[in-house]
Backbone as CSV, one residue per row, in Angstrom:
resi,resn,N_x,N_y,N_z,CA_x,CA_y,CA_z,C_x,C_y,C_z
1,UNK,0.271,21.423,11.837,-0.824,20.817,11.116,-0.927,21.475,9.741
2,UNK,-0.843,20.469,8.540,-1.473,21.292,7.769,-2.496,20.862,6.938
3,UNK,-3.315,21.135,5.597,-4.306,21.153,4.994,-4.550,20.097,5.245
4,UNK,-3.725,19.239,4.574,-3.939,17.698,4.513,-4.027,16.622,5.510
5,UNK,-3.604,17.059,6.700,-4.155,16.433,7.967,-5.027,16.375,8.726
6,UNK,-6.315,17.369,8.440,-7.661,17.679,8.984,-8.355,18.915,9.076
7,UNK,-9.544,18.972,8.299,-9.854,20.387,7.773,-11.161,20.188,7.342
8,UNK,-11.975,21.176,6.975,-13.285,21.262,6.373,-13.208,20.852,5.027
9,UNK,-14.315,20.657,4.316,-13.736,20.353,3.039,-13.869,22.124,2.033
10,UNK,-14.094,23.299,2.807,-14.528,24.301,2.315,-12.719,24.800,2.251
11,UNK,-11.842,24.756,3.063,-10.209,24.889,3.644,-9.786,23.954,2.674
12,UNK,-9.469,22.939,2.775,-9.309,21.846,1.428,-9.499,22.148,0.176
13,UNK,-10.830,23.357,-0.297,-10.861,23.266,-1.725,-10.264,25.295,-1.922
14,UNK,-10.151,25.585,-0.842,-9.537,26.687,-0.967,-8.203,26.652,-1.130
15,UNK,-7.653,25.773,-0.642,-5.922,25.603,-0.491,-5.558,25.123,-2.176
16,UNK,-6.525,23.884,-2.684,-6.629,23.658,-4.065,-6.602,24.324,-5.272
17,UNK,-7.520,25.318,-4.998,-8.034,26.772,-6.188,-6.601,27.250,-6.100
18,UNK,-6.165,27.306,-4.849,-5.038,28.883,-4.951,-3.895,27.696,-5.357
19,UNK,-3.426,26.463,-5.138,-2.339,25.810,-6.006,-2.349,26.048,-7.387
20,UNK,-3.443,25.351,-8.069,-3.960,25.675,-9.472,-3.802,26.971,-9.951
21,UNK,-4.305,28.074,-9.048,-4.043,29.447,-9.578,-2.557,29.329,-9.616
22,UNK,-1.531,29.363,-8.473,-0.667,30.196,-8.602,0.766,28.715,-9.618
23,UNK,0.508,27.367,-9.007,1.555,27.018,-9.891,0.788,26.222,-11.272
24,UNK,-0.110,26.096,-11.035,-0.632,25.469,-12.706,-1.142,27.008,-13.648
25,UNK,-1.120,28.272,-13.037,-2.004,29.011,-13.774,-3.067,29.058,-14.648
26,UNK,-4.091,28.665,-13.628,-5.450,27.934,-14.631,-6.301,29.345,-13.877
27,UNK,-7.053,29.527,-14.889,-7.951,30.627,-15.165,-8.995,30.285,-14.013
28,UNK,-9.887,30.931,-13.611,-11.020,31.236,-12.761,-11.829,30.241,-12.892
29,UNK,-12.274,30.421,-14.750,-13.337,29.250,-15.084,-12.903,27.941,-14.833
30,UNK,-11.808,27.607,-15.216,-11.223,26.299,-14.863,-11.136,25.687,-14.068
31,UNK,-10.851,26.453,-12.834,-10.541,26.313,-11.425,-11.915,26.232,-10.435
32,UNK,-12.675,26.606,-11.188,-14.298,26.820,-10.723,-15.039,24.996,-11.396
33,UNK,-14.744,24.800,-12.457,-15.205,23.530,-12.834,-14.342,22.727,-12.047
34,UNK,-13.007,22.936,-11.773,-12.440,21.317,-10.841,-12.898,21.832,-9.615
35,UNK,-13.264,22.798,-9.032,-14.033,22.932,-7.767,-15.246,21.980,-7.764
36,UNK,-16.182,22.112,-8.709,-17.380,20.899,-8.236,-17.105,19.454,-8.146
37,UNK,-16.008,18.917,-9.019,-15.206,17.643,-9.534,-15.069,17.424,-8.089
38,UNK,-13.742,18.126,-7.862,-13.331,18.136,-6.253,-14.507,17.960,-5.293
39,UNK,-15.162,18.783,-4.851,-16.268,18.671,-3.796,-16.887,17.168,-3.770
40,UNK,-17.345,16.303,-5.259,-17.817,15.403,-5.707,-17.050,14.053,-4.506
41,UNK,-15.974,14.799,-5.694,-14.690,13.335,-5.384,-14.332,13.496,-3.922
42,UNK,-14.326,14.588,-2.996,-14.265,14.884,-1.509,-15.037,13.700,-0.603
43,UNK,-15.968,14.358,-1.284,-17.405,13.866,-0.135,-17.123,12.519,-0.402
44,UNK,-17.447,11.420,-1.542,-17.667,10.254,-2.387,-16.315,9.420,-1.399
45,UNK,-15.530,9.894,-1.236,-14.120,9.179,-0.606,-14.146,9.710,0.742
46,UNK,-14.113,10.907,1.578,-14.185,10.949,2.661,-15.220,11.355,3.507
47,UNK,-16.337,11.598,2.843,-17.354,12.008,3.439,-17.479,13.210,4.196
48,UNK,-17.997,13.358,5.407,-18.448,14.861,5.940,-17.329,15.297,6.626
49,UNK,-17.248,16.710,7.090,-16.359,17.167,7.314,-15.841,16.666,9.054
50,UNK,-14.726,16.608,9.624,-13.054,17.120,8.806,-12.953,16.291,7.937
51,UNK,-12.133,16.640,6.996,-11.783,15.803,5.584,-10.127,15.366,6.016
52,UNK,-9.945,14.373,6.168,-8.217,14.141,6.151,-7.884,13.480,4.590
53,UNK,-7.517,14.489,4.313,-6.794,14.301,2.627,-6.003,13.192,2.694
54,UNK,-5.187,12.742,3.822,-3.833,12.070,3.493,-4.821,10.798,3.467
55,UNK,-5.997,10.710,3.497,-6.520,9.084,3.936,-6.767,8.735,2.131
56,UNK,-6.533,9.563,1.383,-7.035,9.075,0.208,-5.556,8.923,-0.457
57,UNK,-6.629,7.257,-1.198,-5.529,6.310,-2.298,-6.104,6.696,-3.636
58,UNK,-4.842,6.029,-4.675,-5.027,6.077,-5.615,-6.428,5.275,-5.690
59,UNK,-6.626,4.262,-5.421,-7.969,3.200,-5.853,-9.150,4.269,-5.338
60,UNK,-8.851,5.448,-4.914,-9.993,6.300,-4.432,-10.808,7.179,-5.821
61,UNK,-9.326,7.679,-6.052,-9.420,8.514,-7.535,-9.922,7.373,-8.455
62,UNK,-9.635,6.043,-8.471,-9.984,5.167,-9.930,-11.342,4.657,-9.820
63,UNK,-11.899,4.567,-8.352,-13.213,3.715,-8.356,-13.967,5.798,-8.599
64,UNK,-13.653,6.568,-8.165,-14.355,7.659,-8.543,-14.570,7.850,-10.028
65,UNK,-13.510,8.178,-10.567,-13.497,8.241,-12.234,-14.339,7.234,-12.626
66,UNK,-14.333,5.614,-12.507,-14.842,4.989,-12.731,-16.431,5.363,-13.165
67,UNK,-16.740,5.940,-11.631,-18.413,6.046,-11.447,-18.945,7.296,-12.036
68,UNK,-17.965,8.060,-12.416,-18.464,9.276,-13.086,-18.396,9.251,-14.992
69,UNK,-18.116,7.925,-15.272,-17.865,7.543,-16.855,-18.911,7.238,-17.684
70,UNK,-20.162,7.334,-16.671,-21.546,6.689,-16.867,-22.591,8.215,-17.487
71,UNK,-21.799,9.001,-17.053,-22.380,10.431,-16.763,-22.430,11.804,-18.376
């Protein structure tokens, strides 16, 4: 099993931070602002926890962006 097949969404945004850290090398602050983005866009597409990552589509990310353009 891994991240992306069923998990909290707290495991999900931990596995995230440490990608970003170690192959995008994005700073703390950075990684701390796509943490709330993330949590947002989590919940908004899969709702409460377990979170199965693999259930999300692209049209997930576009109707999200969408609704956050207002903001």
């Amino acid at each position: 099993m891994t991240v992306y097949d069923c998990c909290s969404l707290d495991t999900l945004i931990e596995a995230y931070k440490g990608h970003q850290r170690r192959v995008r090398g994005l700073r703390e602050t950075t990684v701390h602002g796509y943490e709330r983005l993330l949590r947002l866009f989590v919940r908004a597409s899969l709702g409460g926890d377990p979170v199965e990552a693999k259930r999300l589509h692209p049209s997930d990310v576009t109707g999200f962006v969408t609704s956050m353009s207002g903001r």
